[in-house]
Phi, psi and omega in degrees: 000087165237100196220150177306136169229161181264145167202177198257128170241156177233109139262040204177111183291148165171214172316182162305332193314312200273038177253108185244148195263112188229156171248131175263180168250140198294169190281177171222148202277134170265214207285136183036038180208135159279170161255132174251141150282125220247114176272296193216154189236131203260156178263132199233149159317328161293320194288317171258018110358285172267344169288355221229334214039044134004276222253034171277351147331298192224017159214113161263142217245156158227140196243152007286143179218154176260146204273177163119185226118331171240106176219181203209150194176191191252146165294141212231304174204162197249160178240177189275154198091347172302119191243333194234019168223177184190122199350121146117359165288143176288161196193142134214162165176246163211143179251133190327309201282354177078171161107061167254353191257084164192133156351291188229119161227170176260125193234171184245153170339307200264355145242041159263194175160152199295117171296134172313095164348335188255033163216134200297197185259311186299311194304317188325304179298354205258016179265333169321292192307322183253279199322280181322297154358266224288320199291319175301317169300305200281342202251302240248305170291324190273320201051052170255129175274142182344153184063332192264154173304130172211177208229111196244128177285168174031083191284322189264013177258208205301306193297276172343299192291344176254332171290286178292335134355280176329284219295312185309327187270341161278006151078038160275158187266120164294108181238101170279113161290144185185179166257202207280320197278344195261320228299296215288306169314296161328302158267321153355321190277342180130349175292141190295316186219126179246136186226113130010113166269330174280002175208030177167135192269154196282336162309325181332286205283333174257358182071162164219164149089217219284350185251028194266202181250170190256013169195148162250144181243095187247142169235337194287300211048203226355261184313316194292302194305345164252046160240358204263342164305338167261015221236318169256137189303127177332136182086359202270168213225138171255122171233097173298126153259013187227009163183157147315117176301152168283118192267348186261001179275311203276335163325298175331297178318307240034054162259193155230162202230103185232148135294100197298147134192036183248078158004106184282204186285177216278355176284343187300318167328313179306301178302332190295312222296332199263325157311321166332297191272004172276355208020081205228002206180124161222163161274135171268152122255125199259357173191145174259143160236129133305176197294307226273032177221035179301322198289281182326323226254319162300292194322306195277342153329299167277018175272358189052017192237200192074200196241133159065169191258160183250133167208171209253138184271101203261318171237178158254000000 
């Protein structure tokens, strides 16, 4: 297909300003990678993050670049070598190379999957980013197994909300965090105990030393994640998605502390795919933007509060 398409360009770290509605030339699919027409791009904390330049120190971007990673969309064309998807399948996952806030972008095979008929294109998109997230934190980093407790922050967001899901369906006992507008929302999803952070503190409620839980789930960092260290039973595990944890708090502690942020195998995208449809796992979406309302759609991301992840609604 070579042909112009619209997508979000950045040529410049700084603001929301700089997500501009530009016309490209569409990608074309290499060796085991497709083109998707891309329905809908879940919004993630990283992107403006990194449109902001956060992490440029030690990952420096070359501009113009399109921002996205997680979407959910139609097979548009196959590049060669492609064997298990095929032109006009509905796909969500994620594409490596990023460049998902566009019409059409290119993702390879193997991290996609045939989207479940009993999820829209927005909810589709929002699992790479939340589901894979949360499975990777609880299961791969975390290990957590049937009976233990465990403390998930920020309950009711992109991440949170598939993490207590998760944990619950993995026959963990669940203690949630959210704010007041969430609490109700929170238990619905399966949690054992929803605790208010605006009227009541989460040691109350979670114990501490042996009678505390054997995983934190941090989305928050700072005070909570270091409040959060009393909270877990000796031997018990801290997993930060927003930063490396303090190794001299978890010595103290006797845990362990980690920075999840490593994606688990593109089969787990499968496993979700089948929970879904087990209905064992539902999707939020807490805002739609059309693409050329990327700014706002960052903006409100980055307030950091609300219910489900915002993604921007590209086709129908």
């Amino acid at each position: 297909m070579s042909t112009m398409i619209k997508a979000i360009r950045v040529h410049q770290y700084g603001g929301s300003e700089e997500l501009k509605l530009e016309e490209i030339l569409c990608p074309q699919p290499g060796a085991g990678e497709v083109l998707v027409r891309v329905h809908a791009a879940a919004v993630l904390p990283i992107e403006w993050k990194v449109r902001q330049g956060m992490f440029k120190q030690f990952r420096p971007l070359t501009f113009p670049y399109t921002p996205g990673s997680s979407l959910a969309g139609v097979i548009e064309a196959v590049g060669p070598g492609v064997t298990k998807l095929k032109v006009g399948d509905a796909v969500f996952g994620r594409s490596a190379i990023g460049g998902t806030y566009a019409e059409y972008t290119v993702a390879a095979e193997d991290y996609l999957a045939v989207k479940p008929d009993t999820l829209s294109f927005d909810e589709a998109a929002t699992i790479s980013g939340g589901a894979l997230t949360a499975w990777s934190a609880l299961f791969d980093s975390g290990e957590l197994q049937p009976g233990q407790r465990v403390l998930i922050h920020g309950a009711a967001g992109g991440v949170g909300l598939f993490a207590v899901q998760l944990a619950k369906w993995r026959g963990a006992e669940v203690i949630g965090t959210c704010g007041t507008d969430n609490a109700a929302f929170v238990s619905s999803l399966g949690a054992d105990h929803v605790v208010d952070y605006t009227k009541e503190r989460f040691e109350d409620v979670a114990g501490q030393g042996s009678q505390g839980v054997d995983l934190v789930l941090d989305t928050v960092g700072g005070e909570t994640q270091s409040r959060s260290f009393t909270v877990l039973k000796p031997g018990g595990r801290m997993i930060s998605l927003v930063g490396q944890p303090s190794q001299e708090k978890a010595e103290e502690q006797g845990v362990k502390a980690i920075f999840s942020n490593k994606l688990p195998a593109a089969e787990a995208l499968g496993q979700i795919a089948g929970l879904i449809d087990e209905g064992h796992l539902k999707a939020v979406v807490g805002a739609a933007f059309p693409l050329a309302e990327a700014a706002q759609a960052q903006d409100r991301s980055q307030t950091g509060h609300g219910r489900g992840r915002i993604v921007l609604h590209i086709a129908d």
